[in-house]
C-alpha positions as a Markdown table, in Angstrom:
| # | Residue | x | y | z |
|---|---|---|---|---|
| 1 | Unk | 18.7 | 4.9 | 23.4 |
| 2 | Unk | 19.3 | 3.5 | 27.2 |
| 3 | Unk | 22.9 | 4.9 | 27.1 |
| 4 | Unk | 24.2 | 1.4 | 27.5 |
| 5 | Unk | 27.6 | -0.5 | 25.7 |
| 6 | Unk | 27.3 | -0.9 | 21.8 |
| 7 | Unk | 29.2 | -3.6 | 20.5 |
| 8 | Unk | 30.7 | -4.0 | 17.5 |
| 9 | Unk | 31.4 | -7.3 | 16.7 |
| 10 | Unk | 34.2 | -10.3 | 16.7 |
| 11 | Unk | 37.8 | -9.1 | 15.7 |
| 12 | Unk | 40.4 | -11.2 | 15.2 |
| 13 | Unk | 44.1 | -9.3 | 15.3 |
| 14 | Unk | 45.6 | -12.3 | 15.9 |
| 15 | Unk | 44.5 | -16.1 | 16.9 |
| 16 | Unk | 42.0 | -14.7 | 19.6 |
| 17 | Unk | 38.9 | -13.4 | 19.1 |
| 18 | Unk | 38.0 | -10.3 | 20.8 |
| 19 | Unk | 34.9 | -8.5 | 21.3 |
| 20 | Unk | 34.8 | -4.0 | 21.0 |
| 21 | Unk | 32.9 | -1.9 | 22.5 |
| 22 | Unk | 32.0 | 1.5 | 22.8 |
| 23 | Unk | 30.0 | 3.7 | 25.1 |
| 24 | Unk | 29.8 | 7.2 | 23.9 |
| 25 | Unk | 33.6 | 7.9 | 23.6 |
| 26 | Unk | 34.6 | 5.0 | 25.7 |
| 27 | Unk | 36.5 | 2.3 | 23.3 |
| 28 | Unk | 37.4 | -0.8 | 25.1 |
| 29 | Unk | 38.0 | -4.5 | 24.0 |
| 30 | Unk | 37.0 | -8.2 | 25.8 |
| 31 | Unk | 39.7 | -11.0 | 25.0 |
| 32 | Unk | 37.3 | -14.2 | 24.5 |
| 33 | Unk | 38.4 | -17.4 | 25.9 |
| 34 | Unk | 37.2 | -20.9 | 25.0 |
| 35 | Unk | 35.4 | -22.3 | 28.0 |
| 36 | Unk | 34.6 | -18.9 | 29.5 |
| 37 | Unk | 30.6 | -17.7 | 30.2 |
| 38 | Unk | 29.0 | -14.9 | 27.9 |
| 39 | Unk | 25.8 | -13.2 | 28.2 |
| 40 | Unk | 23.9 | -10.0 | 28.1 |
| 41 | Unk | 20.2 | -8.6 | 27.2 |
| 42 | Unk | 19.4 | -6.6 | 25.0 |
| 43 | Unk | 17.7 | -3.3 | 25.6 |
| 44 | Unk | 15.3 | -1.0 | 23.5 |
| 45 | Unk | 15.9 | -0.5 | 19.8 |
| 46 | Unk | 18.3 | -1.3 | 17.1 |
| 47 | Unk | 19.8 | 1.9 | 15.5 |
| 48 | Unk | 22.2 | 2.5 | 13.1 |
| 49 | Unk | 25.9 | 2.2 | 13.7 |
| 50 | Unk | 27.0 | 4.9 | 11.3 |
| 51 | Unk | 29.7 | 4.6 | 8.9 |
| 52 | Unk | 33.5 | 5.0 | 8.9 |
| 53 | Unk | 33.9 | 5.6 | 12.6 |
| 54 | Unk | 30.9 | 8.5 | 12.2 |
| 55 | Unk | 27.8 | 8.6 | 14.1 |
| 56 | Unk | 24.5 | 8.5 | 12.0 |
| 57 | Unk | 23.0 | 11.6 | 11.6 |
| 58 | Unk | 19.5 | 10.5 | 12.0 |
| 59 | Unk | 20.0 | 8.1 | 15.0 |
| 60 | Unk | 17.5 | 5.6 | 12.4 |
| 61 | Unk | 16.2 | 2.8 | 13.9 |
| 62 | Unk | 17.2 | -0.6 | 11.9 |
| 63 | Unk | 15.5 | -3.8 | 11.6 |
| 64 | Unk | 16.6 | -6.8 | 14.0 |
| 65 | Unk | 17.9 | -9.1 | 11.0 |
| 66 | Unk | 19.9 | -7.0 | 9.4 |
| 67 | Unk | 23.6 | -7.8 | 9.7 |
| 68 | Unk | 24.9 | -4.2 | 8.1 |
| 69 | Unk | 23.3 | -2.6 | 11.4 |
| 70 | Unk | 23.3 | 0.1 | 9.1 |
| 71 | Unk | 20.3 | 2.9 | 7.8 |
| 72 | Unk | 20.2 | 2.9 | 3.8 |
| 73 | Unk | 22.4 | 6.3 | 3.6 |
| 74 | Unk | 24.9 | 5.1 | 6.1 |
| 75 | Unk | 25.6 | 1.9 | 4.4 |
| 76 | Unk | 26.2 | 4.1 | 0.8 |
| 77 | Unk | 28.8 | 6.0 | 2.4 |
| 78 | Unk | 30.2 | 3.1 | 3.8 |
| 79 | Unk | 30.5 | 0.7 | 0.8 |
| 80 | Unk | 31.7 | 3.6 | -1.5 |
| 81 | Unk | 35.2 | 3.6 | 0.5 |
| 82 | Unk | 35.6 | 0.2 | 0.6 |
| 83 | Unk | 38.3 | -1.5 | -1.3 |
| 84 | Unk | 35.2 | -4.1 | -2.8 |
| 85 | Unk | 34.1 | -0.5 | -4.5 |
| 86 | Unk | 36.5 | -0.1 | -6.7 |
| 87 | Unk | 36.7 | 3.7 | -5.9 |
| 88 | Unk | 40.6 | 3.4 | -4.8 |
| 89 | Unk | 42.9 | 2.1 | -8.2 |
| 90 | Unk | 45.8 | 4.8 | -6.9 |
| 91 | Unk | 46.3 | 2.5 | -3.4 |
| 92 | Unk | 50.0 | 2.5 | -3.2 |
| 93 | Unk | 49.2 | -0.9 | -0.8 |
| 94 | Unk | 50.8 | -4.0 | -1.2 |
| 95 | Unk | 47.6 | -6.6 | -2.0 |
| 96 | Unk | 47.7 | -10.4 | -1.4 |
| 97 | Unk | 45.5 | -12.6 | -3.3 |
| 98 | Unk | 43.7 | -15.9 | -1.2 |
| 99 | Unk | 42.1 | -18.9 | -1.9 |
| 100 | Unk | 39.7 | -19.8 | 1.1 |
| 101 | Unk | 37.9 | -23.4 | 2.1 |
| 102 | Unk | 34.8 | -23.1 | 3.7 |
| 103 | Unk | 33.9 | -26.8 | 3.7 |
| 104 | Unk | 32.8 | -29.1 | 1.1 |
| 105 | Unk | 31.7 | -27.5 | -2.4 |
| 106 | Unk | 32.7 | -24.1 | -1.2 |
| 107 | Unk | 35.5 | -22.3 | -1.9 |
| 108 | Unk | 36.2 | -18.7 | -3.0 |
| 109 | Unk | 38.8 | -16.5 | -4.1 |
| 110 | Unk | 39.6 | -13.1 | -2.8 |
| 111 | Unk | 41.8 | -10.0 | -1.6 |
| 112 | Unk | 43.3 | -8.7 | 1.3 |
| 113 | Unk | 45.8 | -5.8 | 2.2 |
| 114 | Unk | 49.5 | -7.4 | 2.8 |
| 115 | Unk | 50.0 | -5.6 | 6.2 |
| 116 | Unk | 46.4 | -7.3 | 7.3 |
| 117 | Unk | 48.1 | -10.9 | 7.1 |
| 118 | Unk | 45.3 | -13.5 | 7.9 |
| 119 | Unk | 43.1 | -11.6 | 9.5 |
| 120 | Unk | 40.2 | -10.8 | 7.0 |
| 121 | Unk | 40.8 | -14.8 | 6.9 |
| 122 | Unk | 39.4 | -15.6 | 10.1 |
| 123 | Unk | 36.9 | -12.6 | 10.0 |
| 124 | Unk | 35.5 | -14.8 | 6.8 |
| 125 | Unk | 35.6 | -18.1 | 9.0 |
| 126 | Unk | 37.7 | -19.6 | 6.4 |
| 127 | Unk | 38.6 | -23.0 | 7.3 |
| 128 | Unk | 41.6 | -23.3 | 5.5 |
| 129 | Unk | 43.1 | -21.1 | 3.2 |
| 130 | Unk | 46.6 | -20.5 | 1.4 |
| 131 | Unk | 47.8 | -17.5 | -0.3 |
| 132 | Unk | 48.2 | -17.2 | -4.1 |
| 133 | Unk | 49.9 | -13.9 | -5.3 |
| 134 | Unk | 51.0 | -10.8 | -4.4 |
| 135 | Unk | 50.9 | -7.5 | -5.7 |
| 136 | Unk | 49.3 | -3.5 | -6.7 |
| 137 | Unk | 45.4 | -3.5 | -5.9 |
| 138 | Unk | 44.5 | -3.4 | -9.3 |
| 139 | Unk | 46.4 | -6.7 | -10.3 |
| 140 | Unk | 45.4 | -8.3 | -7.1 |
| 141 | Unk | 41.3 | -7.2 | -8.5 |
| 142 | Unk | 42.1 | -8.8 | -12.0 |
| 143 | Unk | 43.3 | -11.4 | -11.0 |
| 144 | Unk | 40.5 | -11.9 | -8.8 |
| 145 | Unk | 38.0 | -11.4 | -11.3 |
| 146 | Unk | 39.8 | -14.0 | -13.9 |
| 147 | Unk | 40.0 | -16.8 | -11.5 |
| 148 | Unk | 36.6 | -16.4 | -10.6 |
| 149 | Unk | 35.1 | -16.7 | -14.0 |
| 150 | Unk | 37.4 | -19.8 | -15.1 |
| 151 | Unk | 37.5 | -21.7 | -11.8 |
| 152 | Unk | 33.5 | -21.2 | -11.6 |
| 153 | Unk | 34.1 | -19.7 | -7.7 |
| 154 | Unk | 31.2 | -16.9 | -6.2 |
| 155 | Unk | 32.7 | -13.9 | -4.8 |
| 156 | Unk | 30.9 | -14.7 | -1.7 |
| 157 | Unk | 29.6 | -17.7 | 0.5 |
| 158 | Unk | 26.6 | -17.2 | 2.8 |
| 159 | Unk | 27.4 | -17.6 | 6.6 |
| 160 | Unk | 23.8 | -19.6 | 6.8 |
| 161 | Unk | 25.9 | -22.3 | 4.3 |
| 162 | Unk | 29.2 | -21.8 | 6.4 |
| 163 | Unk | 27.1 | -22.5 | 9.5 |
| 164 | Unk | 26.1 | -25.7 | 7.7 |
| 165 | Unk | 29.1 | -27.4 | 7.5 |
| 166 | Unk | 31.2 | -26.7 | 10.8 |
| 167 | Unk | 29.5 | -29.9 | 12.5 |
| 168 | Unk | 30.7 | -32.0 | 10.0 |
| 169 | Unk | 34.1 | -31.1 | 8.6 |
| 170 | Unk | 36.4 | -33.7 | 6.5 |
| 171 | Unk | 39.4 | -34.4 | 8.5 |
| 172 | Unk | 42.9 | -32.8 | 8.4 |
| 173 | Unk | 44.2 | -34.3 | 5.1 |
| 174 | Unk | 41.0 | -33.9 | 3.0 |
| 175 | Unk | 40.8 | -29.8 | 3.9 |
| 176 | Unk | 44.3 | -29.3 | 3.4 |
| 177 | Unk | 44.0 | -31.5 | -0.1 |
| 178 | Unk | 40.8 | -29.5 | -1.0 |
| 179 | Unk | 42.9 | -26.2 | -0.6 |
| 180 | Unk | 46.0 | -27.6 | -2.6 |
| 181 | Unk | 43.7 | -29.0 | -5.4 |
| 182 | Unk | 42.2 | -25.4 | -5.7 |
| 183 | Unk | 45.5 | -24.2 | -5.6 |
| 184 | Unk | 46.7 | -26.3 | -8.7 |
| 185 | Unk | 44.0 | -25.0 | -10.5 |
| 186 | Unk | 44.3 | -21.6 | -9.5 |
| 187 | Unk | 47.8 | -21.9 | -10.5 |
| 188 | Unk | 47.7 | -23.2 | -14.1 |
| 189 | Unk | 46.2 | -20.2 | -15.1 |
| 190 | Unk | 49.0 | -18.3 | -14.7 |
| 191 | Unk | 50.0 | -16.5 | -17.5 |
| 192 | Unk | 46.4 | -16.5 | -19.1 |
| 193 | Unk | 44.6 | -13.5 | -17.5 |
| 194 | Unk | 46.7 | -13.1 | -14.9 |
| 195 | Unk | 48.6 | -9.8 | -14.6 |
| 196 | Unk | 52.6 | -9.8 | -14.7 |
| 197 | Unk | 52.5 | -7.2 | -11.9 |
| 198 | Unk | 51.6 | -10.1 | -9.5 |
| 199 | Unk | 54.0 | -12.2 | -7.7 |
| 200 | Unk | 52.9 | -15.6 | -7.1 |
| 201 | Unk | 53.3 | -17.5 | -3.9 |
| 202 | Unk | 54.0 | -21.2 | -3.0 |
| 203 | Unk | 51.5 | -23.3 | -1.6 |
| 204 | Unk | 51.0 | -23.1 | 2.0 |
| 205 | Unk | 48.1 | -24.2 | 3.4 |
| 206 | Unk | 46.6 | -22.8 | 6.7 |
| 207 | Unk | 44.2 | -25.1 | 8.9 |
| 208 | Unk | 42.2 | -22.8 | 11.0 |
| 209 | Unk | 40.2 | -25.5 | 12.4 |
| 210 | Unk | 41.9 | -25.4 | 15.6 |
| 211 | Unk | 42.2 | -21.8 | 16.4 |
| 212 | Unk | 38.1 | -21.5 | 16.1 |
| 213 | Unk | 38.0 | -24.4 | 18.3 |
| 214 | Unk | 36.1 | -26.2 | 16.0 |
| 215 | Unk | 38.2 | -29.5 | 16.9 |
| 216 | Unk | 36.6 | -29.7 | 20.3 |
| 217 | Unk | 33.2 | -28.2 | 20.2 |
| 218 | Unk | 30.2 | -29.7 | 19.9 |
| 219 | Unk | 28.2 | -29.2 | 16.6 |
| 220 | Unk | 26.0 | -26.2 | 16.6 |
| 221 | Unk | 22.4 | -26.9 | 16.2 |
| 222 | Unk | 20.5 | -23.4 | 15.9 |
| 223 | Unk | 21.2 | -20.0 | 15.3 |
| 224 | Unk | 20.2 | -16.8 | 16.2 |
| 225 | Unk | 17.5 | -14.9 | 13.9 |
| 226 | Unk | 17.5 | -11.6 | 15.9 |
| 227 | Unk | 17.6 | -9.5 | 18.9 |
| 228 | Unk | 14.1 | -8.5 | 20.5 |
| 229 | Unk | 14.1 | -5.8 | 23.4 |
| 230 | Unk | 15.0 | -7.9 | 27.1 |
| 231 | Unk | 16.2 | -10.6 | 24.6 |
| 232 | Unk | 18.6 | -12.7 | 26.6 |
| 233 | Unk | 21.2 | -14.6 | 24.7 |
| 234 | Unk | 23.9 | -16.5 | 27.5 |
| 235 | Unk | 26.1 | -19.5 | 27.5 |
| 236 | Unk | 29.5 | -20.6 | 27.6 |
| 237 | Unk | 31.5 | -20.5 | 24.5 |
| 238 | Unk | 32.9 | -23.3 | 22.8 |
| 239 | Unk | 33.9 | -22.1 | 19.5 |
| 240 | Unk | 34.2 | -19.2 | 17.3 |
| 241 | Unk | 34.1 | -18.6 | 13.6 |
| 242 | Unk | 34.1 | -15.3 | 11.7 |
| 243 | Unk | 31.4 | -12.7 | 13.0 |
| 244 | Unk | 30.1 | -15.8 | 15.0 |
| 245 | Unk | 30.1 | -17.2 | 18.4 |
| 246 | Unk | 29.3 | -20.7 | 19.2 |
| 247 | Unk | 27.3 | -21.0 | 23.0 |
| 248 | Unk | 26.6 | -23.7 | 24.7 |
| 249 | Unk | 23.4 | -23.7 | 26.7 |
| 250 | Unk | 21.4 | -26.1 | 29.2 |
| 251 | Unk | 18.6 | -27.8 | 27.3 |
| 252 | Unk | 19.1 | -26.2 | 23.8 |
| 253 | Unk | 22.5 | -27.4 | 22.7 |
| 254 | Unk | 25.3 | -25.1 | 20.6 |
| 255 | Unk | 23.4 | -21.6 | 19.6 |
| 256 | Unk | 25.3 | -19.7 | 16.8 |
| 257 | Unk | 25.4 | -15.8 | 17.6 |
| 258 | Unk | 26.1 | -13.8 | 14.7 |
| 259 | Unk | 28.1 | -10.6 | 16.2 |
| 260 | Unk | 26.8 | -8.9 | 13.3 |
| 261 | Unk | 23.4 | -9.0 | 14.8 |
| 262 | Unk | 24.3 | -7.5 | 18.3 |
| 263 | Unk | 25.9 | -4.1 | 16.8 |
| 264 | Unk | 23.3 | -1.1 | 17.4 |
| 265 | Unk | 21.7 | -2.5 | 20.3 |
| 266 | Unk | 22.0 | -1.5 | 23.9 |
| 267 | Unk | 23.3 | -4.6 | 26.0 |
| 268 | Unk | 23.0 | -5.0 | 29.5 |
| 269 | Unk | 24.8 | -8.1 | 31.5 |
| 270 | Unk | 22.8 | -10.7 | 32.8 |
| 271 | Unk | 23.0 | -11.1 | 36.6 |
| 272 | Unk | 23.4 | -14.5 | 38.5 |
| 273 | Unk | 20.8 | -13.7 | 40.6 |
| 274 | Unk | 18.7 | -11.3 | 40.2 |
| 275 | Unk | 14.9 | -10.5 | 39.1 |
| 276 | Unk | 14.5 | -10.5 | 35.7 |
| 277 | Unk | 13.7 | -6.8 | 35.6 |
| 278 | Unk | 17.3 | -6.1 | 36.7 |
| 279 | Unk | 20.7 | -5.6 | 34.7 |
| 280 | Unk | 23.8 | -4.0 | 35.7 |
| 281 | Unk | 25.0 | -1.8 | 33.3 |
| 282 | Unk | 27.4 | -3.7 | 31.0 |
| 283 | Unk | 28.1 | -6.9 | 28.7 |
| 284 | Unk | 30.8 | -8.8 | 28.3 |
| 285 | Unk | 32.5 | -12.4 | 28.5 |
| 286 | Unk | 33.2 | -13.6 | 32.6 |
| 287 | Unk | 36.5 | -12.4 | 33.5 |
| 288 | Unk | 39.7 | -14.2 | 32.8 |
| 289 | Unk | 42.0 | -15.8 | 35.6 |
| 290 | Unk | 43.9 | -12.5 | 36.8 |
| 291 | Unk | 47.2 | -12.9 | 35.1 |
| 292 | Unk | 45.7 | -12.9 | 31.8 |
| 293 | Unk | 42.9 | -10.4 | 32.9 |
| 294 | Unk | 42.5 | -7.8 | 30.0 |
| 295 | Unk | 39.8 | -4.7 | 30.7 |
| 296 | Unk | 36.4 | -5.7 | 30.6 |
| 297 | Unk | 33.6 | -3.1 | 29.4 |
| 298 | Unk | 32.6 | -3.1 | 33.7 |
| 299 | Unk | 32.6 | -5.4 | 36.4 |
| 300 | Unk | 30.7 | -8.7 | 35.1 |
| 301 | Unk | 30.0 | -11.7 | 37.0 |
| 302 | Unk | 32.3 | -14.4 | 37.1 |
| 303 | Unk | 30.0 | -16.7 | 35.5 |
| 304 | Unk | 26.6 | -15.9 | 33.5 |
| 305 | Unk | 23.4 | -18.0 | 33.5 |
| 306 | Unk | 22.7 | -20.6 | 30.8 |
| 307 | Unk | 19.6 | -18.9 | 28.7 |
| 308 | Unk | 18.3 | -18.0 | 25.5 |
| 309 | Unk | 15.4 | -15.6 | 25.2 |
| 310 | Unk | 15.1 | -15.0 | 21.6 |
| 311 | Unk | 14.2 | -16.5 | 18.0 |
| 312 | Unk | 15.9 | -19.0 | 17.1 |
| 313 | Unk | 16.2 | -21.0 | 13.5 |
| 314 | Unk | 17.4 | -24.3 | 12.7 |
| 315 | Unk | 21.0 | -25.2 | 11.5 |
| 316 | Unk | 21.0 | -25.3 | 7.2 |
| 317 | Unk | 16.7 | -24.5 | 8.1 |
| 318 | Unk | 14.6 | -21.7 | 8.2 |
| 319 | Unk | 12.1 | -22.7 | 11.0 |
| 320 | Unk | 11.8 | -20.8 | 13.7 |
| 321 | Unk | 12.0 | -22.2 | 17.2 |
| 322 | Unk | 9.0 | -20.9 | 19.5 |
| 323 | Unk | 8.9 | -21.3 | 23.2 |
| 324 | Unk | 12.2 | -19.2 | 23.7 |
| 325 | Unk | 11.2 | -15.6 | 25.1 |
């Protein structure tokens, strides 16, 4: 490895999407702003990220379109302490139970810790949401599981099918009726299936149209399929979703970047001006004005190039785009 910043993805604490990053033992975080230029090249292979905060013991290389970033072993140990695993009924936690809106014909129903509020909300790039219940894990997971199977919901949605959608979004009143109309549903099954243990909670939808920036950007056109070694991926972001980040960039249009493709590579920033050969040694988003200025990985240039250098598919397609090394 070149000894370079990992990243490892989007968070979203609160209504601002941040970027981590590590370097060895170095943790530090990127505030994104809407408007702002992001960039960086990748550098030498894809290894694992490890699991639960621990490196990989083999340092395995992973493939480029994987979005785990994770070696076979690694992503075991990681799954089997996740709450999805079933492997914790004695959580003493407080669980909330959510019904998300991802656009038109998809919806799904899932959990979340209480002391989480929305965030594994916007990590999801739900659109709209509102809460349903409340309650131990174990009632939170039934009920779950018995709204799934009447209301005919998947316990996922694909982020290629998300992507899809976010061009073309209903207005204001249609998401938030699409979310109460789930919720009606969801709702008259109380008391057939669902556990007593779990407080239901009023209707409340949440419109998160605004805080991805969906409401102003242009519609995304192609996505990223994976990183290649001096892969450049650069523009100026316009909207962000989930694990994704929507870039503008000259004479491509929006490009979807899927965060979950970036962790376990190297990255590099990509100079103003400079030969192609040359990086300085970290990523990140161009700096914010300096009283809002939160610590950057390294010094970055105030604004990055406009350039994408790796393969790209289609929007709701599966062609790839040549001509973009």
């Amino acid at each position: 490895m070149a000894g370079g910043w990992w990243c490892s993805g989007v968070r979203w604490p609160g209504q601002t999407p941040e970027l981590g990053w590590s370097r060895g033992g170095d943790r530090r975080v990127s505030v994104l702003a809407y408007g702002a230029g992001l960039g960086f090249r990748a550098v030498g292979e894809r290894h694992c990220v490890g699991a639960r905060g621990n490196v990989c013991p083999l340092g395995a290389v992973v493939p480029g379109r994987s979005t785990g970033g994770r070696c076979a072993e690694c992503a075991r140990l990681d799954r089997a302490h996740s709450v999805a695993a079933d492997t914790m009924a004695d959580d003493p936690r407080t669980y909330r139970v959510y019904l998300a809106w991802f656009g038109p014909g998809m919806v799904k129903v899932g959990i979340t810790g209480e002391e989480r509020g929305s965030a594994r909300l916007r990590e999801q790039g739900a659109v709209g949401f509102s809460w349903l219940g409340r309650g131990p894990l174990m009632a939170a997971r039934r009920t779950e599981e018995v709204l799934r199977a009447a209301l005919g919901v998947p316990d996922r949605i694909p982020y290629a099918r998300k992507r899809s959608v976010r061009g073309q979004l209903p207005g204001p009143e249609e998401r938030t009726g699409a979310v109460a109309e789930l919720y009606g549903r969801a709702a008259a099954l109380e008391g057939r299936g669902w556990p007593e243990s779990l407080e239901r909670l009023p209707l409340e939808v949440v419109d998160q149209v605004g805080i991805f920036g969906l409401d102003r950007a242009p519609a995304p056109v192609r996505s990223v399929r994976e990183l290649v070694d001096g892969g450049v991926v650069a523009g100026r972001l316009v909207a962000a979703a989930g694990p994704d980040l929507h870039l503008a960039v000259d004479g491509v249009g929006v490009v979807v970047l899927d965060t979950r493709l970036i962790t376990g590579w190297d990255l590099a920033a990509v100079p103003l001006s400079a030969p192609e050969h040359a990086h300085t040694p970290a990523p990140g988003p161009a700096p914010a004005p300096e009283h809002a200025r939160t610590p950057a990985p390294a010094p970055v240039p105030v604004a990055v190039p406009s350039d994408v250098r790796v393969p790209l598919i289609d929007i709701g397609g599966g062609g790839v785009q040549g001509g973009l090394f």
